[in-house]
C-alpha positions in Angstrom: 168.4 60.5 124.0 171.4 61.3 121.7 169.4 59.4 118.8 166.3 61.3 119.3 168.2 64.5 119.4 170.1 64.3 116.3 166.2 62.6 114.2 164.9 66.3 115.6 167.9 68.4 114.4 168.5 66.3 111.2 164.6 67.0 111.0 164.8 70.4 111.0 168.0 70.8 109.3 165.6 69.8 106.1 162.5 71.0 106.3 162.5 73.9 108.7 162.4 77.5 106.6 163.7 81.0 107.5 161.1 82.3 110.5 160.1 85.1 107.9 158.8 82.2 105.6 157.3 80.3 108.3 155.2 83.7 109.5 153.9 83.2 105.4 153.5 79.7 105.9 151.3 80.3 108.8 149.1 83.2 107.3 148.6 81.4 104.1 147.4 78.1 106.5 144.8 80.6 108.8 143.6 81.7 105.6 142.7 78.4 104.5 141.2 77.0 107.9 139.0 80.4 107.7 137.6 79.0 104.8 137.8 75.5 104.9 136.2 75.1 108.6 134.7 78.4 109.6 133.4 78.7 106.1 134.5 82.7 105.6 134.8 84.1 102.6 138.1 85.3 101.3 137.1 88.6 100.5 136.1 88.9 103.9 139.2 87.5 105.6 141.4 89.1 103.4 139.5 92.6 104.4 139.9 91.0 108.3 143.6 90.5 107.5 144.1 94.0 106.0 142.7 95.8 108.3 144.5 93.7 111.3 148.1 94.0 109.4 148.8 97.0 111.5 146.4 96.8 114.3 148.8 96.2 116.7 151.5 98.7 116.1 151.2 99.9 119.5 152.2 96.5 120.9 155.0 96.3 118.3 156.4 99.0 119.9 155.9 98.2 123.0 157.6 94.6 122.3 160.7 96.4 120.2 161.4 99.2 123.0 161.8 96.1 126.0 164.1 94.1 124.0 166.0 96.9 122.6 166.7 98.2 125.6 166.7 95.0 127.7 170.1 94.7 125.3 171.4 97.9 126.7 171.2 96.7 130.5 172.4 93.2 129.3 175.2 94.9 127.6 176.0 97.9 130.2 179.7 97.7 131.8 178.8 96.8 134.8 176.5 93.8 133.5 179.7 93.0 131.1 181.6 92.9 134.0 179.6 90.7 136.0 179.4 88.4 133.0 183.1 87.8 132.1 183.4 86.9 136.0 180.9 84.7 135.9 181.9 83.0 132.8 185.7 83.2 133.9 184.8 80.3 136.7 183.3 77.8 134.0 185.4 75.1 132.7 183.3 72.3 131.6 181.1 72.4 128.3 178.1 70.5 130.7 178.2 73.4 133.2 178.6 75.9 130.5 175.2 74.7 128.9 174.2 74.6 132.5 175.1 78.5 133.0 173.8 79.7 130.3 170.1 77.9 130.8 170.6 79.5 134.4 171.2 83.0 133.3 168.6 83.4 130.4 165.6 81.5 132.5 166.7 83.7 135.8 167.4 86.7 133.3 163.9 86.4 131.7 162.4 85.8 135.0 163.1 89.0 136.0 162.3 90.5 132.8 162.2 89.1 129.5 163.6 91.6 127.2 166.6 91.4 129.5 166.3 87.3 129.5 166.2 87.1 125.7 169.4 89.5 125.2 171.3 88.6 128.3 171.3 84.7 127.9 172.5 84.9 124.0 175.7 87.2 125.5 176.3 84.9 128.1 175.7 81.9 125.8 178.9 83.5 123.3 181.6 84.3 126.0 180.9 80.2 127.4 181.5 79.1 123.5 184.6 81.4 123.2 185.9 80.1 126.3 185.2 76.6 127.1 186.6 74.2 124.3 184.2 71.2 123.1 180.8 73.5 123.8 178.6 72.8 121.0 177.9 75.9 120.1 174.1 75.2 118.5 172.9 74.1 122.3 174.3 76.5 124.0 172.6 79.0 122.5 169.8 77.1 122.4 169.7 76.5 126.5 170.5 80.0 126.4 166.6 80.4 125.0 165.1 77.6 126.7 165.2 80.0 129.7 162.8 82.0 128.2 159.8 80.0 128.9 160.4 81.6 132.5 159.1 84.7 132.0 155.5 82.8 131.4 155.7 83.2 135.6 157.9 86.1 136.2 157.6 89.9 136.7 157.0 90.8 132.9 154.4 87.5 132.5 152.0 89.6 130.3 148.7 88.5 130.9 149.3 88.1 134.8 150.8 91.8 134.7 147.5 93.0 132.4 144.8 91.6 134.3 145.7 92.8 137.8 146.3 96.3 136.2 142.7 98.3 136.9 141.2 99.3 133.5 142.3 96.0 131.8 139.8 94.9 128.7 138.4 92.3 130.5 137.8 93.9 134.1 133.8 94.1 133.2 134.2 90.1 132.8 136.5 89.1 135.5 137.4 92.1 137.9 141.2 92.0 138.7 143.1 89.4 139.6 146.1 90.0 142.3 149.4 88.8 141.2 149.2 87.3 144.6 147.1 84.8 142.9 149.0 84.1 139.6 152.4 83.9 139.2 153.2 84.5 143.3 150.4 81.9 144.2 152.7 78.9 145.7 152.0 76.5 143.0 153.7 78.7 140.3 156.4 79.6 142.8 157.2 76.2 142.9 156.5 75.4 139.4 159.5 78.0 138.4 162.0 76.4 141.2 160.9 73.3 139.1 161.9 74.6 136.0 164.9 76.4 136.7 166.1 73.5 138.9 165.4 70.8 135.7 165.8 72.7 132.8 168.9 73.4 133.0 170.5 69.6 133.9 168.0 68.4 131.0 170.0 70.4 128.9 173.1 69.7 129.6 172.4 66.5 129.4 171.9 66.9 125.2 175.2 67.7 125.3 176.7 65.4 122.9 179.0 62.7 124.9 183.1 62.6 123.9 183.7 60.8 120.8 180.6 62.5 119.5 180.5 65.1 116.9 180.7 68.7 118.2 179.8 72.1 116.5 182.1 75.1 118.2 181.6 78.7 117.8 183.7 79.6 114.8 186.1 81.9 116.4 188.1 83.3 114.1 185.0 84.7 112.7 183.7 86.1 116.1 187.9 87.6 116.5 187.4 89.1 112.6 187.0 92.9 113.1 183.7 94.5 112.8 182.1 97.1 110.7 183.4 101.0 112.6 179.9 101.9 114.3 179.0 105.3 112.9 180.6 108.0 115.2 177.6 109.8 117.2 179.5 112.2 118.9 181.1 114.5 116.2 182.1 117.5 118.2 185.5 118.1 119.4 187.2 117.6 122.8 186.2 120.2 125.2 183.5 121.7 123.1 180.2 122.0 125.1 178.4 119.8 122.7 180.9 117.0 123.8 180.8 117.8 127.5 176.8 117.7 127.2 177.3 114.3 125.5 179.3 113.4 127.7 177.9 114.3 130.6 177.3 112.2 133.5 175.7 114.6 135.4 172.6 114.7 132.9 172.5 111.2 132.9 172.3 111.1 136.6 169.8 113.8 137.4 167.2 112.4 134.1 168.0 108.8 135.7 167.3 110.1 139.3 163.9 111.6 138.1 162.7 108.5 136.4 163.6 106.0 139.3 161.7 109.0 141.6 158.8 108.3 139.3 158.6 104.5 139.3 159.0 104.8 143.3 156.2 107.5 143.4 154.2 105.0 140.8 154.5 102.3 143.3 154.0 104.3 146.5 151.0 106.0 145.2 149.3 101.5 144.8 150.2 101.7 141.3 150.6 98.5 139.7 153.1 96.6 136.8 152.4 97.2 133.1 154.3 97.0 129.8 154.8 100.6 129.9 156.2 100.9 133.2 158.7 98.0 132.8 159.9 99.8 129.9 160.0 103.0 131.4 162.2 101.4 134.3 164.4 100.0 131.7 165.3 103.0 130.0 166.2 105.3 132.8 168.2 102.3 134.5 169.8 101.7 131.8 170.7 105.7 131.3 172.1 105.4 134.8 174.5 102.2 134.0 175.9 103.7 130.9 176.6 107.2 132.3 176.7 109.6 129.9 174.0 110.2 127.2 175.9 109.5 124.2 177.2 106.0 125.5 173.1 105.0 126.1 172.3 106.4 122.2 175.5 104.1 120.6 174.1 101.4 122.9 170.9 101.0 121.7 171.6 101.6 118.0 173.4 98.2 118.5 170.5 97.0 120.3 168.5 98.0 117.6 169.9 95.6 114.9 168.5 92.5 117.1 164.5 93.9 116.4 164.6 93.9 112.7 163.0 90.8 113.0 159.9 91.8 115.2 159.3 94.8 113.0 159.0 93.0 110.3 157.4 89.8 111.5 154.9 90.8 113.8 152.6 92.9 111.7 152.1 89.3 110.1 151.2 87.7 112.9 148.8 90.6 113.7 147.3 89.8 110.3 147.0 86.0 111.2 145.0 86.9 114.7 142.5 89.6 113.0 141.4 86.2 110.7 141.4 84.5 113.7 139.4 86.7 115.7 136.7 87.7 113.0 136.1 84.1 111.3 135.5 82.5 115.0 138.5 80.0 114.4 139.7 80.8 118.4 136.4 79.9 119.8 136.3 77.0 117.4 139.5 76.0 119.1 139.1 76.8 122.2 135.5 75.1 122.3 136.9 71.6 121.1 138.9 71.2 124.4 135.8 72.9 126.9 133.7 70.1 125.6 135.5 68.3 127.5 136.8 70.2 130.2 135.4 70.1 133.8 136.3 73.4 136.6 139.3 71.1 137.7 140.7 70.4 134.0 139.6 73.5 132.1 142.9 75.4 133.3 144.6 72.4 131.5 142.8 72.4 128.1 143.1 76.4 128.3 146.9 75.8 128.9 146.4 73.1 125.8 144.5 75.2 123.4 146.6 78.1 124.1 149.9 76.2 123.2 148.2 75.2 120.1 146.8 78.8 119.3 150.4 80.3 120.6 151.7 79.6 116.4 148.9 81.9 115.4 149.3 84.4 117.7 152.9 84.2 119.7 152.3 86.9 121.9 150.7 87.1 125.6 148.9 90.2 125.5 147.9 90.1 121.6 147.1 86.2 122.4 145.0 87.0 125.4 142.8 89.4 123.5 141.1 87.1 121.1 141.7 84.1 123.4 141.2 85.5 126.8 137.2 86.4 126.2 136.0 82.6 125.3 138.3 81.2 128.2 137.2 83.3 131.1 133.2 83.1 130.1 133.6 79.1 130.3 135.4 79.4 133.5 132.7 81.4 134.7 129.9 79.2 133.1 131.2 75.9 134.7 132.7 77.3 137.7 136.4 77.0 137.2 139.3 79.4 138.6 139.6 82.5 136.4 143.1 82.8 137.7 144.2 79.6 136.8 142.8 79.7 133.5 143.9 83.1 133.0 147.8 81.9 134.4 147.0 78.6 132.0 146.4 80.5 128.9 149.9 82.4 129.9 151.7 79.2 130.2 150.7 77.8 127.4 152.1 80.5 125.4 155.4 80.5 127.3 155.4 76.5 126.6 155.1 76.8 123.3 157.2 79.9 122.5 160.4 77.1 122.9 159.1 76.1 119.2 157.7 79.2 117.8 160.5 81.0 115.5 159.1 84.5 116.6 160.7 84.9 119.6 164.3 83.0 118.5 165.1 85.9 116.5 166.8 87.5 118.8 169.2 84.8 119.8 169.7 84.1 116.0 170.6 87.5 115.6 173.3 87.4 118.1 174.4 84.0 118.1 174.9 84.4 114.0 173.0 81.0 113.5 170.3 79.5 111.7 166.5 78.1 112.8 167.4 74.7 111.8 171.0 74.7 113.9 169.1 75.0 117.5 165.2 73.9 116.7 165.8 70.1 117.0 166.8 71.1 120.5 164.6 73.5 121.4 161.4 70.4 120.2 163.8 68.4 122.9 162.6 70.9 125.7 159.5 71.4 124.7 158.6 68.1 125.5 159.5 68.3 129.2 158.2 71.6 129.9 155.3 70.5 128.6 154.9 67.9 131.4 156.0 70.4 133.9 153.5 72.7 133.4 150.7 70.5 132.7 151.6 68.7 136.0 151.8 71.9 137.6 148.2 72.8 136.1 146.5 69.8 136.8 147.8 69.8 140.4 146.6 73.0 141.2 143.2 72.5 139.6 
C-alpha cells in the first residue's frame, strides 16, 4: 500500500497543475469533445460558453455564502473551544489522521460548508500537536470527509428535489428525503463510510523509519499580517457599544432562529437558502456581538477566492455541455446497457465521470438530472435511487476534483500535488462503497 501511495503522490507531484489551470485544462478539453464527437461548431459553443460563463452567479453565491460562513461557526469560540479539547486527548499521529477523517466526514454530514472549514482547523491543531503527523494526509483525511455530505442534510440534489417547486417536479413529483438519504440503505452506507474511511486512512500513514512531512511550525508560530481594525470608534462611544453589543446580536439571532422554527412548523422544507440563512444567524449568536461576526467572516472570506474565480469556468464548461448534447451522449453510453436494477449504478457511474465537468450537485443535476430521470421512467427504474445515484456520484468523485480542495489548500497552506496522490487512494474505496451500496439497493 505504501508503494502504491507514494507511485500516486510522486504522480501528481509531476504532472498535476494549479486547480485554476486544471478548470482551463478542462474547458479547453469540452471544447474539443463538442466538436470532435457532437460535431458543434465553435462559434456556436463558444456563443454556448459565453453566454453560460455567468449563468450561474446565483449559485456562486449561494456556494460562497455556506462556506464563508460555515468558517465562522467552525471558527466561533465556542467551536474553538470544543476543538482544542478534542485535539488535547490525541497522542498518536494514526488516531490523529483518524480524528481528523472523523470530524470533517461528521462535520460535512451535518453541513458541508461547515465540514470543508471545520475538518482543515482540526486537521492543523493535530499537526501542531502530535509529532510524526505527516502533515500532507492529514489534511487530506481531513477532506476525505467530505464525500459525506453526498448523504447528509445539505446533500444538494436530495435537499432540491423534495423541495415543491423544484425544476423537475413536472417530470418526477417530489421525492421525500425519507426516501433518499434517510432511506436505510444510505443510513447504513454513511455508518459504512465514516466507520472505514477513517481507519483506511490512517492506515496511509507512512510506517516508522519512513519519510515524514510535518507542518512547518515555525512558519504556522511567524506572526501574521494585523487584520484591518473594523471597529474604529472609541471606548464608550455609542458606535462602539452598538458594535459591541450583544444584545443586538441576540435579539437579530432570536428572530432568525424564530423564523427557521416557524419555516419548519408551517411543513416547510430544506433548501440552499435556508441552510444559509440558519448559518448566519447561528453563527451571529456564537460570536456575540456584531462586530466579532463582520471580522469573522472577512477571514472567512479569504478561503472563497477560489470558487469566485473558478466556478464561473465550470459554468462555462456545463453551458457547452448542455447545448452540444455531450451529457446525454454520456449519459446514453451507460443506459444502453443499463436495466431498472443497474441504471442507479451507471447514473452513479456517468455522474462521477460528468462530476470533472460540472463539480457541483445542483448545477450537475440540471443538465444531468433531465436524461437520468426520463430513462428511469422509460425502463422502470427508481427515480430516487437514480436521483440519490447521480448525487453520489458527484460526492465520489469530488475526493479527485481540485474544485472543492480549495478550501483545505487555502488553510492548510499546501499544494494540489502535496495531498492528491492520497486523495486517488480514497477514491478508490469509496468508489466500491457506494457502488456496492447502489447495486444492493437496486
Amino acid at each position: 500500500m505504501q508503494r502504491i501511495t507514494a507511485f500516486f503522490t510522486e504522480l501528481m507531484r509531476r504532472y498535476l497543475p494549479d486547480p485554476f489551470v486544471f478548470a482551463i485544462g478542462l474547458t479547453l478539453l469540452t471544447m474539443v469533445l463538442a466538436v470532435t464527437v457532437q460535431g458543434q461548431a465553435i462559434s456556436a459553443l463558444t456563443t454556448s460558453w459565453g453566454k453560460g460563463f455567468w449563468a450561474l452567479l446565483a449559485f456562486t453565491t449561494q456556494m460562497a455564502v455556506i462556506l464563508a460562513m460555515g468558517y465562522v461557526l467552525a471558527t466561533a469560540p465556542l467551536t474553538d473551544r470544543f476543538l482544542d479539547r478534542l485535539v488535547s486527548h490525541v497522542n498518536s499521529p494514526r488516531t490523529a489522521i483518524i480524528v481528523a477523517t472523523l470530524v470533517g466526514g461528521i462535520g460535512s454530514w451535518l453541513n458541508w460548508g461547515f465540514g470543508l472549514v471545520v475538518g482543515g482547523i482540526v486537521a492543523r491543531k493535530l499537526a501542531l500537536r502530535v509529532k510524526g503527523v505527516h502533515y500532507p494526509l492529514i489534511i487530506a483525511s481531513a477532506y476525505s470527509g467530505f464525500t459525506l455530505y453526498g448523504l447528509g442534510l445539505s446533500a444538494s440534489i436530495p435537499v432540491l428535489i423534495s423541495t415543491k417547486g423544484h425544476p423537475l417536479e413536472a417530470q418526477m413529483g417530489i421525492v421525500p428525503l425519507s426516501e433518499t438519504i434517510f432511506s436505510p440503505t444510505m443510513l447504513i452506507t454513511s455508518l459504512v463510510t465514516i466507520v472505514t474511511l477513517p481507519l483506511l486512512n490512517a492506515w496511509l500513514h507512512p510506517k516508522a523509519g519512513q519519510p515524514v512531512k510535518e507542518i512547518d511550525r515555525a512558519l504556522d508560530a511567524a506572526p501574521k499580517a494585523a487584520a484591518p481594525v473594523l471597529d474604529t470608534e472609541e471606548s464608550g462611544t455609542l458606535a462602539h457599544r452598538l458594535n459591541n453589543s450583544r444584545l443586538l446580536s441576540l435579539v437579530i439571532g432570536a428572530i432568525g432562529m424564530g423564523y427557521v422554527a416557524l419555516h419548519f412548523v408551517k411543513g416547510g422544507s430544506i433548501d440552499l437558502n435556508l441552510i444559509n440563512f440558519f448559518i448566519l444567524f447561528l453563527g451571529i449568536l456564537l460570536l456575540g456581538t456584531p462586530i466579532r461576526y463582520v471580522e469573522k467572516l472577512n477571514e472567512g472570506i479569504r478561503t472563497i477566492s477560489g470558487i469566485i474565480l473558478q466556478y464561473p469556468f465550470y459554468a462555462g464548461i456545463m453551458a457547452i455541455m448542455a447545448s452540444s448534447g455531450l451529457v446525454e451522449t454520456l449519459s446514453a453510453a451507460f443506459v444502453k446497457v443499463a436495466t431498472p436494477a443497474t441504471l442507479p449504478f451507471w447514473g452513479l457511474v456517468s455522474s462521477f465521470v460528468i462530476n470533472f465537468f460540472a463539480p457541483s450537485g445542483g448545477g450537475h443535476w440540471v443538465i444531468q438530472g433531465p436524461f437520468m430521470i426520463e430513462a428511469a421512467k422509460t425502463i422502470g427504474a427508481s427515480v430516487g435511487h437514480t436521483s440519490v445515484a447521480v448525487m453520489l456520484g458527484n460526492a465520489w468523485n469530488d475526493l479527485v476534483q481540485p474544485f472543492w480542495i480549495l478550501p483545505a489548500l487555502a488553510l492548510s497552506r499546501l499544494k494540489l500535488k502535496d495531498i492528491m496522490g492520497y486523495t486517488v487512494i480514497m477514491m478508490f474505496w469509496i468508489g466500491i462503497v457506494y457502488s456496492v451500496a447502489i447495486l444492493i439497493w437496486g
